[in-house]
C-alpha atoms as one frame of an Amber mdcrd trajectory, in Angstrom:
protein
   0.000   0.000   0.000   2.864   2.496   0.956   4.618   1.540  -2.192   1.980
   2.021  -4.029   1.319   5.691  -2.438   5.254   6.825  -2.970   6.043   5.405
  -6.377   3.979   8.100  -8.097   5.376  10.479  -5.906   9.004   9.467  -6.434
   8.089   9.680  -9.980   7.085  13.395  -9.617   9.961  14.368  -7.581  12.236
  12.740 -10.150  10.770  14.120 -13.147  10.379  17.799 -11.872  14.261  17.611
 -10.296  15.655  17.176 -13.980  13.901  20.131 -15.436  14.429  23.474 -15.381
  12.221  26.395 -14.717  11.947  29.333 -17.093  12.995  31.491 -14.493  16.262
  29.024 -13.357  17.431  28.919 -17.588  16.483  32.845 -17.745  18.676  32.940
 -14.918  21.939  31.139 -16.241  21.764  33.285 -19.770  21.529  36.582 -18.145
  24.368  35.058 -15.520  26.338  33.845 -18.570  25.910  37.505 -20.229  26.920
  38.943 -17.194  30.635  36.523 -17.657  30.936  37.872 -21.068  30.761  41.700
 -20.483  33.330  41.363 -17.621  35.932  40.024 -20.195  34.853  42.709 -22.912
  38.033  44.631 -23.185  38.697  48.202 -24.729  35.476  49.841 -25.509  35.259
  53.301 -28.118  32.326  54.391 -30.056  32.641  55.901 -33.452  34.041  54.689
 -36.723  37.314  54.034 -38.170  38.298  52.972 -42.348  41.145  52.542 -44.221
  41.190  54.442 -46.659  44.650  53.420 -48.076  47.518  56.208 -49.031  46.597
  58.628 -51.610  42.881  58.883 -50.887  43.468  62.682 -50.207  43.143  63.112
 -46.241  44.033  60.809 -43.552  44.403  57.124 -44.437  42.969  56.423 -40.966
  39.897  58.401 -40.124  38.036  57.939 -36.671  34.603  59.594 -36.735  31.963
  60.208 -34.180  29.286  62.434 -32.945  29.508  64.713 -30.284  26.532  67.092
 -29.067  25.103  66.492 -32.552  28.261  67.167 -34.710  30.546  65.006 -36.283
  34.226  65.188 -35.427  37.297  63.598 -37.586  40.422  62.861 -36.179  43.384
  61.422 -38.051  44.940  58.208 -36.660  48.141  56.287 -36.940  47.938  52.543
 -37.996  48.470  51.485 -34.719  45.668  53.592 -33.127  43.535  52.942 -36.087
  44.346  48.903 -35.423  43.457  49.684 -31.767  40.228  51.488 -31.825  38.961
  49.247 -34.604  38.827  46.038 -31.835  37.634  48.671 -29.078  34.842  49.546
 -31.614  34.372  45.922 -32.132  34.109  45.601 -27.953  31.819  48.708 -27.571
  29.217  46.971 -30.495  29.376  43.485 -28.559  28.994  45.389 -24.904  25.751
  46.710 -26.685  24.323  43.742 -28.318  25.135  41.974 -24.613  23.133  44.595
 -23.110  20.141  44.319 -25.170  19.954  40.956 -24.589  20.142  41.321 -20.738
  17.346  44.153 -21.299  15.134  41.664 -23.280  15.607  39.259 -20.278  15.168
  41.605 -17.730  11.905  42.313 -18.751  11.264  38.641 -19.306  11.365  37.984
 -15.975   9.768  41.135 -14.400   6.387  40.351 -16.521   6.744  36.265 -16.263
   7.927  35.609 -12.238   6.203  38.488 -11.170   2.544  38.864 -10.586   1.125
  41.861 -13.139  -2.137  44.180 -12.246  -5.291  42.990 -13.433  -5.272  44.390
 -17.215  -8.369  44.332 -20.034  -6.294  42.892 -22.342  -2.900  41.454 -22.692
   0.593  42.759 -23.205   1.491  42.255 -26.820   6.015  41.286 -27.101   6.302
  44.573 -28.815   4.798  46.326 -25.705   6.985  44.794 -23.315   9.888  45.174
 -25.431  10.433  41.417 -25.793  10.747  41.671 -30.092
């Protein structure tokens, strides 16, 4: 009779003990995100090209806006090699932090209990698209 009682329970321990909750996997990814951004190195906004020697100008512009206006400054090869991975870095840093947005939200509107609404909150609402 006991055996009979615990085997289904067992079961249901067993079963729900192997998988993970939304929350728990929503969890690890935004933990995982948070690893990545602390080895993100250099970081610069802005723009840099080759343009190659006789282009008229600097061979290695770096251009970005400030209050609204773009400013030019003229690199070496080495800063131009430079700020092209810290551009890389700052473009990562902000696709990493989109994502950890996107899962932010994810988890305020899913684990947390919402106001009574009419209808419901479309993805594009809650920024989830």
């Amino acid at each position: 009779m006991a055996t009979a009682l615990l085997t289904p329970m067992l079961h249901f321990c067993f079963m729900n003990s192997h998988q993970t909750s939304p929350s728990s996997s929503r969890r690890k990814e935004y933990e995982r995100l948070q690893a990545q951004l602390a080895q993100t190195g250099w970081i610069s906004e802005g723009y840099v090209q080759d343009r190659g020697p006789g282009a008229g100008g600097s061979c290695y512009p770096w251009t970005r806006k400030v209050k609204g206006k773009t400013i030019c400054v003229a690199l070496s090869k080495e800063q131009y090699e430079w700020l092209k991975e810290a551009i890389a870095n700052w473009r990562t840093v902000q696709e990493t932090l989109r994502q950890m947005q996107r899962l932010s939200r994810e988890e305020l509107f899913e684990a947390l209990p919402n106001p009574k609404r009419r209808k419901r909150l479309g993805k594009r609402v809650l920024g989830l698209v």
